[in-house]
One Martini backbone bead per residue (centre of mass of N, CA, C, O) as a GRO file, in nm:
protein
  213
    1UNK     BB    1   3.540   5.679  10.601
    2UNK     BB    2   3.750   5.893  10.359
    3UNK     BB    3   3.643   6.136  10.185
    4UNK     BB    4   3.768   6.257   9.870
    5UNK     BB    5   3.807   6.570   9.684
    6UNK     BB    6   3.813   6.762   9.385
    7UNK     BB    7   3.817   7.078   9.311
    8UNK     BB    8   4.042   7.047   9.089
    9UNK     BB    9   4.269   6.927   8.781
   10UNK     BB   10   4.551   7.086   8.927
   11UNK     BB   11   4.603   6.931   9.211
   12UNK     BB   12   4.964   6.924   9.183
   13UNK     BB   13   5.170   6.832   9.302
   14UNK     BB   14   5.568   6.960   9.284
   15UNK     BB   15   5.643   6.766   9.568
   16UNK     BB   16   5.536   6.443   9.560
   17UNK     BB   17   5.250   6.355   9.757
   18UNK     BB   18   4.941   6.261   9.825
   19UNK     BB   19   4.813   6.215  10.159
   20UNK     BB   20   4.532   6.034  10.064
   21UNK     BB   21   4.679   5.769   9.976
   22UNK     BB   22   4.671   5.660  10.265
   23UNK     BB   23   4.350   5.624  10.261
   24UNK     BB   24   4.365   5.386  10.039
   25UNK     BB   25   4.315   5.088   9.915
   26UNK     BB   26   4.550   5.079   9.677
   27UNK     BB   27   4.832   5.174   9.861
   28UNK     BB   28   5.036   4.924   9.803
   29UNK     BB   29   5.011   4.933   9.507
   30UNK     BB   30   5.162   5.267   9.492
   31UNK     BB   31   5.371   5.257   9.641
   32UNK     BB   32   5.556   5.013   9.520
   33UNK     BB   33   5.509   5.146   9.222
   34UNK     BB   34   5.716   5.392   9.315
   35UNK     BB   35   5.971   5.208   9.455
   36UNK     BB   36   6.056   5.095   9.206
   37UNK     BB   37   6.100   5.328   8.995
   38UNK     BB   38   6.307   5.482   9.173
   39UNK     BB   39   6.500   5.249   9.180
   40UNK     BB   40   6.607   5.257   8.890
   41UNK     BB   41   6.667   5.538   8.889
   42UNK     BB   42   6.888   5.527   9.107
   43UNK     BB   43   7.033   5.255   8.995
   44UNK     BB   44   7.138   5.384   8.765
   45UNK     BB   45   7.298   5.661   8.840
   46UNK     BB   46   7.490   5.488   9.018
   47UNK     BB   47   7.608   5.339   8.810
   48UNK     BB   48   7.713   5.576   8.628
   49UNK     BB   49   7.883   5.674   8.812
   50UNK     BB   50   8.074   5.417   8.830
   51UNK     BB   51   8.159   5.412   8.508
   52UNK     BB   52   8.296   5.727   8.512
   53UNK     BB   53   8.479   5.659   8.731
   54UNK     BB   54   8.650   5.501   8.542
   55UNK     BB   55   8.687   5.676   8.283
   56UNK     BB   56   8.920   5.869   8.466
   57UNK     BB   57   9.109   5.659   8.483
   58UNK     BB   58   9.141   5.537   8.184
   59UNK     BB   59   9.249   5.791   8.110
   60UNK     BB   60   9.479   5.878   8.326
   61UNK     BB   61   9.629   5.575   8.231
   62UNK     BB   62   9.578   5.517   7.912
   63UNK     BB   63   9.321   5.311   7.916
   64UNK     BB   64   9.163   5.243   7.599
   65UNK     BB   65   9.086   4.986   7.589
   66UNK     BB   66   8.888   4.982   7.826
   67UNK     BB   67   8.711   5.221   7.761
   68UNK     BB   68   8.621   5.087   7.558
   69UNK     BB   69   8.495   4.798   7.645
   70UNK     BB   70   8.395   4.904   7.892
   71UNK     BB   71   8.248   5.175   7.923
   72UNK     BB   72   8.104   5.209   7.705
   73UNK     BB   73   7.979   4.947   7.657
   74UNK     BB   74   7.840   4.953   7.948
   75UNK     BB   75   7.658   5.184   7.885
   76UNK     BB   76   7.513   5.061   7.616
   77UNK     BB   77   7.380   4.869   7.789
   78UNK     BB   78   7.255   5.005   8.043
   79UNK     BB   79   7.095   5.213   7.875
   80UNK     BB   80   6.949   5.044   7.681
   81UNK     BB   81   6.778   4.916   7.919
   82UNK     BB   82   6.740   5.086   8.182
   83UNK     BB   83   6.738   5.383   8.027
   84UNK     BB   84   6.452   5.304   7.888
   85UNK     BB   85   6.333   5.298   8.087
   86UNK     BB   86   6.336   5.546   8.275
   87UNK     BB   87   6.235   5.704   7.982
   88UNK     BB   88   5.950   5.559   8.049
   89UNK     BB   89   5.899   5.683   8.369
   90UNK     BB   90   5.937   5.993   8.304
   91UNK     BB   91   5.720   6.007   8.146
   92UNK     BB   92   5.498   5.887   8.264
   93UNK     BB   93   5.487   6.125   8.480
   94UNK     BB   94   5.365   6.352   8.289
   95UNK     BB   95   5.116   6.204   8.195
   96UNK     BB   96   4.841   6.357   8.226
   97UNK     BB   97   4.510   6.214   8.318
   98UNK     BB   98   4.172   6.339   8.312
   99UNK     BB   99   3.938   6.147   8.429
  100UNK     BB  100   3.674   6.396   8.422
  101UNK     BB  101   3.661   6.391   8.103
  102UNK     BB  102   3.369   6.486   7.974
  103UNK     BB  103   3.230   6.490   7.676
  104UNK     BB  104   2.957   6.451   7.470
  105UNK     BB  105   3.163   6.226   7.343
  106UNK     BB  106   3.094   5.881   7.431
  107UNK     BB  107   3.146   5.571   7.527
  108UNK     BB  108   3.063   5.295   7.452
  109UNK     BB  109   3.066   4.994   7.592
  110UNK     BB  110   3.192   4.849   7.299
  111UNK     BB  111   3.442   5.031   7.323
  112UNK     BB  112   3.521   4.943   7.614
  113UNK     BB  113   3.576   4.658   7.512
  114UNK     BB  114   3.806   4.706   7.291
  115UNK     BB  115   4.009   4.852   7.479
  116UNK     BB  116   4.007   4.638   7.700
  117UNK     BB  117   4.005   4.366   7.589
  118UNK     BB  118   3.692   4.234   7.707
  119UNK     BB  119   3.666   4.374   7.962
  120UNK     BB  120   3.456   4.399   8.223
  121UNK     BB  121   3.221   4.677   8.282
  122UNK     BB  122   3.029   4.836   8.530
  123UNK     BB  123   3.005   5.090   8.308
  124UNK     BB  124   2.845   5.242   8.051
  125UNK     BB  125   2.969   5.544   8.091
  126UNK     BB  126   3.270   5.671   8.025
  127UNK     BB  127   3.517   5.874   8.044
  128UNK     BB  128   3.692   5.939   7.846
  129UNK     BB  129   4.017   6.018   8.058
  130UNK     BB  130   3.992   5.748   8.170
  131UNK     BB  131   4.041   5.560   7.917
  132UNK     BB  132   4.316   5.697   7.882
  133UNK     BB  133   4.429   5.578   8.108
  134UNK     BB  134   4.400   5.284   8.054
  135UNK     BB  135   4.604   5.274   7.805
  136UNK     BB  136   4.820   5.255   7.922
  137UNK     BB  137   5.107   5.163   7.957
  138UNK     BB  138   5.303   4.920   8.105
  139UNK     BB  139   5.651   4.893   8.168
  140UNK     BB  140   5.684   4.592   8.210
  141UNK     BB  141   5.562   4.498   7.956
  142UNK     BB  142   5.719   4.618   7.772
  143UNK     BB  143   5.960   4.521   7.809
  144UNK     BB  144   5.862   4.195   7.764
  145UNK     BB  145   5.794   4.227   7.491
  146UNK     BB  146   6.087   4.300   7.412
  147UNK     BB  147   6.227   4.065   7.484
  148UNK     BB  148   6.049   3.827   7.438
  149UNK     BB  149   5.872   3.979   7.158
  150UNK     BB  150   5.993   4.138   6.989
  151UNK     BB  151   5.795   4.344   7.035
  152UNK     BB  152   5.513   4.161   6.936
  153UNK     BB  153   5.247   4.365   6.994
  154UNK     BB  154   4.902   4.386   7.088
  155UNK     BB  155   4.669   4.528   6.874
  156UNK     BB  156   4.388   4.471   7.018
  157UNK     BB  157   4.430   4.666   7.246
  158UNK     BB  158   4.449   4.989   7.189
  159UNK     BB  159   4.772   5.135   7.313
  160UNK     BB  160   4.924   5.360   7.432
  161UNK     BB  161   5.208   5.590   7.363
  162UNK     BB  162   5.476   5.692   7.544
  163UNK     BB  163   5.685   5.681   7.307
  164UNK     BB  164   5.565   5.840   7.056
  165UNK     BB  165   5.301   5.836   6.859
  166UNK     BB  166   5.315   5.489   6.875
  167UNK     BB  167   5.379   5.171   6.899
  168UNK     BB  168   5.525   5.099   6.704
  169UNK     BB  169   5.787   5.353   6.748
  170UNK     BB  170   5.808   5.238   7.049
  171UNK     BB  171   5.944   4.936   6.899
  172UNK     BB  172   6.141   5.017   6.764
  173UNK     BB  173   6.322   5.152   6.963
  174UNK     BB  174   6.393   4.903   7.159
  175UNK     BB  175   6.480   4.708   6.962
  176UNK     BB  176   6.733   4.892   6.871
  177UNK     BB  177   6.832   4.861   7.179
  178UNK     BB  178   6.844   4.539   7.138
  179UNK     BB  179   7.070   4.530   6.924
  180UNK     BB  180   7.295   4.689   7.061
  181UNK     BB  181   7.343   4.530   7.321
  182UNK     BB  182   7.398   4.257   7.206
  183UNK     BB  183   7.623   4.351   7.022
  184UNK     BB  184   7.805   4.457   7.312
  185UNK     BB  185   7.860   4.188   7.457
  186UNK     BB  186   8.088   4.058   7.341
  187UNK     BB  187   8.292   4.328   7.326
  188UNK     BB  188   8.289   4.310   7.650
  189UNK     BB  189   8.389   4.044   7.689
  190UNK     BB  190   8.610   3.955   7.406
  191UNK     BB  191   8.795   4.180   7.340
  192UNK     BB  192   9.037   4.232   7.579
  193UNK     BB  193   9.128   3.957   7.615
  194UNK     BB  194   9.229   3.892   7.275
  195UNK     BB  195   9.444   4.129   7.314
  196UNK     BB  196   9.614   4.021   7.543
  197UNK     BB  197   9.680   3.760   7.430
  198UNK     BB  198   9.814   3.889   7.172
  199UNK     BB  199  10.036   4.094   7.321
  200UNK     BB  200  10.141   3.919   7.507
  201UNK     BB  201  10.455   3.823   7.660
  202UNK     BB  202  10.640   3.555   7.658
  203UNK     BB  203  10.760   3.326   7.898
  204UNK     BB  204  11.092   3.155   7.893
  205UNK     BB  205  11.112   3.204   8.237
  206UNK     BB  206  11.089   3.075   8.534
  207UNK     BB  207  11.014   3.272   8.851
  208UNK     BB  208  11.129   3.031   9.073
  209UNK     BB  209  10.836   2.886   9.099
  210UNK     BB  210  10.647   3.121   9.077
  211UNK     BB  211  10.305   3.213   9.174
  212UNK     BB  212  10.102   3.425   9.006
  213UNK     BB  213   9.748   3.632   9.110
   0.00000   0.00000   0.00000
């Protein structure tokens, strides 16, 4: 079995992956839990870009109904949950924690269950560094907070926030980003029906007795 060693804690890659990750334990789970952010941050850029070039057209055509009812609000949609997930996994990716600080006062066990939410530790004495690393929280879990307990996230836990100060304005910023999605899904659903159906003049001679599709 092959031990690395950190020779010193600036040792970051600045383009791609440390290649030790090949023969660690938790290899599978460190791939996929890249696999996922890559694919999230590219399949939005993806969505993004073909929501713009509908946007050229919309303006090239004047057809400014579309433009702001699917373009605008379509980005509003996207950004707001999509997007804020995204600037979650990239601010998170500078986020570095030396795991090896160990300052001359350290968590005593209960300080380290009490932040761990009761978890049993088999560390008497862990280094702050570390501590700081499991606080962090994972970005699935925010998610799934927002969506479903509406921010009312638990305090219990302990955990720093990614984007803001602490977890309070970091759950502020993510609800008012889905009061804004919510807010935008009929404007996008049922605004341009409503004008269509509002604006098209009457026919009152069938053509021919065709149906057009």
């Amino acid at each position: 079995m092959l031990t690395f060693r950190r020779e010193k804690n600036s040792c970051v890659y600045p383009f791609g992956m440390d290649p030790s990750w090949g023969s660690a334990e938790n290899k599978l789970a460190f791939i996929n839990s890249i696999k996922m952010k890559m694919s999230v941050i590219f399949g939005v850029l993806h969505m993004s870009f073909g929501v713009f070039c509908k946007a050229t057209n919309t303006i090239y055509f004047r057809k400014f109904v579309d433009f702001w009812t699917e373009v605008v609000a379509g980005l509003v949609i996207l950004w707001g949950l999509f997007g804020w997930m995204d600037a979650l996994i990239i601010t998170k990716f500078f986020k570095t924690y030396d795991i090896d600080y160990c300052p001359e006062k350290r968590y005593t066990a209960e300080q380290i269950k009490m932040l761990e939410n009761e978890q049993e530790l088999s560390e008497p004495n862990v280094c702050q560094g570390d501590i700081d690393n499991r606080k962090t929280p994972g970005i699935i879990n925010i998610m799934i907070t927002t969506v479903f307990a509406f921010g009312n996230y638990d305090e219990e836990k302990h955990q720093d926030a990614i984007i803001g100060k602490d977890e309070r304005q970091q759950y502020s910023i993510a609800v008012a980003l889905l009061i804004t999605v919510v807010l935008f899904i009929p404007i996008m659903l049922l605004v341009k029906p409503c004008i269509v159906l509002c604006t098209s003049p009457a026919e009152d001679e069938e053509k021919d007795g065709m149906i057009e599709f």
